[in-house]
N, C-alpha and C positions, 0 to 999 in steps of 0.2 A: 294262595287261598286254599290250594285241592290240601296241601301240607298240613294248611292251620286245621282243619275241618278231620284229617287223619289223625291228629293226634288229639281232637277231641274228641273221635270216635274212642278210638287205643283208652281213654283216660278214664270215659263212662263206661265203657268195657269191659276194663279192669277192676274199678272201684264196686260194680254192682257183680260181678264173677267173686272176685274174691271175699265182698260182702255173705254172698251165699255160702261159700268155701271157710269162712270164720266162725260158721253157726252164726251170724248178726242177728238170724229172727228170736234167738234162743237166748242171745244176750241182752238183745231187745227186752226181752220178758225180764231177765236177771236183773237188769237195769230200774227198768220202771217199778218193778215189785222192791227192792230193796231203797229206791229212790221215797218207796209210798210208806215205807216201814221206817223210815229213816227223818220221815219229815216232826211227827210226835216226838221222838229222844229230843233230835234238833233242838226243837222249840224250847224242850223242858231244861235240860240244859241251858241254853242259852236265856233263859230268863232269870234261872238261878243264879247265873252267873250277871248278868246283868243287872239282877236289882244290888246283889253285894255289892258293885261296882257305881251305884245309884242312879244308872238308867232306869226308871220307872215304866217306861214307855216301848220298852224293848220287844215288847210279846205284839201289842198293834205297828211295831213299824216293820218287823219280821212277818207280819201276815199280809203286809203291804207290800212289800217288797217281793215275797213271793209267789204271790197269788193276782197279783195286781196285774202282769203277763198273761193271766191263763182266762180265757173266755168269763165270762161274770155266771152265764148258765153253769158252768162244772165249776168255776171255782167257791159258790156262794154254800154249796151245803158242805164244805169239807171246812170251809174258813169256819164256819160256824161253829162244828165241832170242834176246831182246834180255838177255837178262844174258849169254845166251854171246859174243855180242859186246862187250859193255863189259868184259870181263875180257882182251881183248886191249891189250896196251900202247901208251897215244898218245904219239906225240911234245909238242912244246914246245904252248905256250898258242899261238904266231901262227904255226905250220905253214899250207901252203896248206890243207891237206886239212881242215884244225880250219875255217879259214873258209870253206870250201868247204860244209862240214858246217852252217854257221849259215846261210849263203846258201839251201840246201833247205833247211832246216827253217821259213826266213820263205815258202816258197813254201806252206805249207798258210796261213798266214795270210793271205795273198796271196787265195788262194779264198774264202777265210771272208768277205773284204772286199767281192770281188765280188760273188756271192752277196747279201750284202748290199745294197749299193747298186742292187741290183736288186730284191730284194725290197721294201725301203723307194721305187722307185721315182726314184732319185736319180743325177743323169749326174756322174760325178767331174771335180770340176774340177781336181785336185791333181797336179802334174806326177809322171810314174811313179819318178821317182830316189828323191822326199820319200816318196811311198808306200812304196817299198823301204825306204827309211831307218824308215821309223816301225814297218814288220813287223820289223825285226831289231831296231828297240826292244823291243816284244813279247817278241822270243823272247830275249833278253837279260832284261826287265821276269820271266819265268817261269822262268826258269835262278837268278835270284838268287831268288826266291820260295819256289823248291825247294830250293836250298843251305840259308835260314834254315830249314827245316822240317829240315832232315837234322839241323843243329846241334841243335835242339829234340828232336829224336830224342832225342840224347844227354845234354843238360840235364834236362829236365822229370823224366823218372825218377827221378833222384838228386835233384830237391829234390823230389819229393813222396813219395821213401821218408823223405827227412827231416824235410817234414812230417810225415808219418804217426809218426815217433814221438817229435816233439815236442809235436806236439796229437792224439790216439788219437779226439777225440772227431770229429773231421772224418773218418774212415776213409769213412763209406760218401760225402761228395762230391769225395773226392781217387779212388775208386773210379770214380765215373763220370767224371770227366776224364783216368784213366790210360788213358781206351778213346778220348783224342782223336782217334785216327788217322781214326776213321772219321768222327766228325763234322768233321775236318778237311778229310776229303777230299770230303763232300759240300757243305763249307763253300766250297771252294777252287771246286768244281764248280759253283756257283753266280754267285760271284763273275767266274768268266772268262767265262761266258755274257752276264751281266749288263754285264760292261767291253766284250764283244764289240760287243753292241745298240748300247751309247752313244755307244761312243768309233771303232769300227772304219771303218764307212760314213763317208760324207762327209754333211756337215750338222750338224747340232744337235738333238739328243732329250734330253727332261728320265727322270729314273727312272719318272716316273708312266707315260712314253709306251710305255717298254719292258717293266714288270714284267709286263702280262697272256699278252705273248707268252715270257716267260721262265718264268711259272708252268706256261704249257702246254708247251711245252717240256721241261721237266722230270717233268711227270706223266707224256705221252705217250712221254717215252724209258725212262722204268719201265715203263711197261705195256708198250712194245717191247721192250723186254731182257728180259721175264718171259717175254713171247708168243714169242720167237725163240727163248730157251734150249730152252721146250719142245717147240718145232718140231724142234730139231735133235736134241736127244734123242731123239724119238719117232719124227719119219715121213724126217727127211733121212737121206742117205748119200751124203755130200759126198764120201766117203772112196774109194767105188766108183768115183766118177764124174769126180773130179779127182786120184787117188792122192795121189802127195806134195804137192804142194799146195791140199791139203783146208782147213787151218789156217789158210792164207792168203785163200784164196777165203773162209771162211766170215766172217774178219776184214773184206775186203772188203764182202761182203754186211751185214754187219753196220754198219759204217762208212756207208753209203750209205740203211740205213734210218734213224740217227740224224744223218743230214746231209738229209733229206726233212724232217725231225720240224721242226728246225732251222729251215730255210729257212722252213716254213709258218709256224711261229711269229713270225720276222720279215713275213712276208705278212698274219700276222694283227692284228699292231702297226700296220702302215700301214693296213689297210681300219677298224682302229676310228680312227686319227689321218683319214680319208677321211671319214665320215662325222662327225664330234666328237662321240665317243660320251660321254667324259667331261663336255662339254658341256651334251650334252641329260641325263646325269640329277643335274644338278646341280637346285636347289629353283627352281618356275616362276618365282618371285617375284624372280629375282636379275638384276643386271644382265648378268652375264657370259651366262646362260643366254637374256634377251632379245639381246644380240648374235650370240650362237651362232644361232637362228633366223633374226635376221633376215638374216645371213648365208647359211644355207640357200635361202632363199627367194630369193635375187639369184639 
């Protein structure tokens, strides 16, 4: 037990030292502000692309999906603007401004990476062209992700009114999957975190490496989103103190605490791969668990 509690000490130790020691607060910022400048191209892009493609629906299932996570306080005046925007008319699929608009939107990915490769402690070796090419994979990779979900929008309803009355006896679990949207989106919310950890940084991590700091991640940005809605509710007045762009400041603010949460999470991934946490509680008696030691000890 004194063991298990030392090396949980050694883990939050390291993850919040080295946080400090990566600039995190600074990335934090880089992150959130390019996250918040990156959300507009996204959209307009991926609408473009998705009505070519004849998802009609693409621009409300993308603001569902995105915002549908964040507090309804901070996320209602920013969804607003971003549908008043997409209801303006785009030109052609390969306009400058259409690729222009995919060009910033990989620039929030761009941070996510960094960020990264700093938190895991890792120097890129990847020339910045292939980088750029693989962020605008990304945001192509979640433009079509979001197109199938729009389409799904449209499908699923109609074949599960017509399940429902072709088998009556399935009613109450065609019930709970007509509410997919929301396990969708915490589904989806999961999954991009999780492809972030693996695949974004440079190097190689298996799922075992990333899931602890994905789980935290996740708890700690629900308990932030709870803790912040009732902060602003209650004691902020964003509104006095930045007039019209209250909504945007508080989007900000908000962005940069779930880009801390984030970054620590990946900070806490490496200090348990720093120590081979996995390692040591594997059973005394195994070999992996005697090379893990004698490893430590060199």
């Amino acid at each position: 037990m004194i063991s298990f509690l030392r090396i949980v000490y050694r883990v939050v130790y390291d993850a919040i030292y080295h946080f400090t020691e990566d600039d995190g607060w600074a990335m934090a910022s880089h992150v959130a502000l390019s996250t918040l400048l990156a959300v507009f191209p996204f959209l307009i892009f991926g609408t473009t692309l998705a009505t070519y493609l004849g998802a009609d629906r693409f621009s409300e299932t993308a603001v569902h999906l995105i915002f549908d996570t964040w507090p309804p306080s901070i996320a209602k005046p920013i969804s607003d603007e971003v549908r008043a925007v997409l209801t303006i008319p785009r030109g052609g699929l390969l306009t400058i401004s259409v690729l222009a608009a995919a060009y910033f939107a990989s620039n929030g990915v761009e941070a996510v990476r960094v960020s990264l490769n700093r938190a895991y402690r890792i120097v890129e070796t990847r020339r910045w062209y292939l980088t750029r090419v693989l962020s605008l994979f990304w945001v192509l990779a979640a433009v079509l992700s979001f197109t199938a979900i729009s389409i799904l929008l449209v499908a699923v309803p109609v074949a599960l009114a017509f399940a429902e009355q072709k088998f009556p006896w399935l009613k109450e679990p065609l019930a709970i999957i007509s509410s997919w949207r929301v396990y969708g989106t915490l589904g989806l919310l999961v999954v991009g975190v999780t492809v972030a950890h693996l695949w974004l940084p440079a190097g190689k991590r298996r799922l075992r490496d990333v899931a602890p700091g994905v789980v935290l991640t996740l708890m700690a940005w629900l308990v932030g989103a709870i803790l912040f809605a009732y902060y602003i509710q209650t004691f902020a007045n964003y509104a006095r103190t930045y007039a019209g762009l209250a909504s945007l400041m508080i989007a900000l603010v908000f962005l940069y605490i779930t880009a801390v949460i984030f970054i620590l999470g990946a900070e806490f991934n490496a200090a348990m791969l720093k120590y081979r946490v996995f390692q040591r509680l594997l059973p005394s008696g195994s070999s992996r668990r005697r090379e893990a030691d004698e490893a430590a000890d060199i």
